[in-house]
C-alpha positions, 0 to 999 in steps of 0.5 A: 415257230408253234403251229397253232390251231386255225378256222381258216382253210387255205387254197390254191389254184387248180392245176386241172380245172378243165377235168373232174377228178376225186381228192380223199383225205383222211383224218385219222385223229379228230377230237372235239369235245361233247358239249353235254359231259365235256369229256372227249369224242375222237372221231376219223374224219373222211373226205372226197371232193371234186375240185373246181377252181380252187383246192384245199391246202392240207396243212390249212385243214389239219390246222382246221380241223385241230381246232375242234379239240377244245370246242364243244360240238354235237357229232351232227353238227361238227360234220356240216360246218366242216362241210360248210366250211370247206364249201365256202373255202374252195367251192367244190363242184361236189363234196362228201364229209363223213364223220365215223365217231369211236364208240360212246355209250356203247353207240357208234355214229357215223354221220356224212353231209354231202353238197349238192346234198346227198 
């Protein structure tokens, strides 16, 4: 069976929601596509939450975040609906996301969206 891309990210329960600890993932190879020239813009996603109840399944995310291959999206705007994606998933007791895009143009951006904000 084909894995195929996804909006949806999967949770599970907590096996330790009484402490606060950090979860860091890091994908390595995001792609989406610049909505101006269409041409690719490839990216190392980082993130670190704080779990509450819930926490993101990781097969769920990568699908996720697989999903931006094809679309068209400003840097800006890619890193705080990943954010308000998640958020609205796992409802973590606090969350950074940060966006290190590979150089284009000759400009490298970075971008992090935080909630509770930064």
């Amino acid at each position: 069976m084909p894995t195929v891309p996804s909006k949806r990210l999967e949770t599970f329960p907590n096996p330790h929601p009484e402490r606060d600890y950090e979860i860091n993932m890091e994908a390595p190879e995001f792609t989406c596509v610049c909505p101006r020239t269409g041409q690719p813009d490839f990216a190392t996603i980082r993130i670190r939450y704080i779990p509450d109840q819930l926490c993101v399944e990781l097969k769920s995310l990568k699908l996720y975040l697989w999903s931006y291959r094809a679309e068209g999206a400003f840097h800006e705007d890619v890193i705080n609906r990943i954010l308000d994606d998640f958020v609205e998933a796992c409802a973590p007791r606090k969350i950074v996301v940060v966006g290190d895009f590979n150089i284009r143009g000759g400009i490298h951006t970075t971008v992090t969206a935080g909630y509770p904000s930064l």
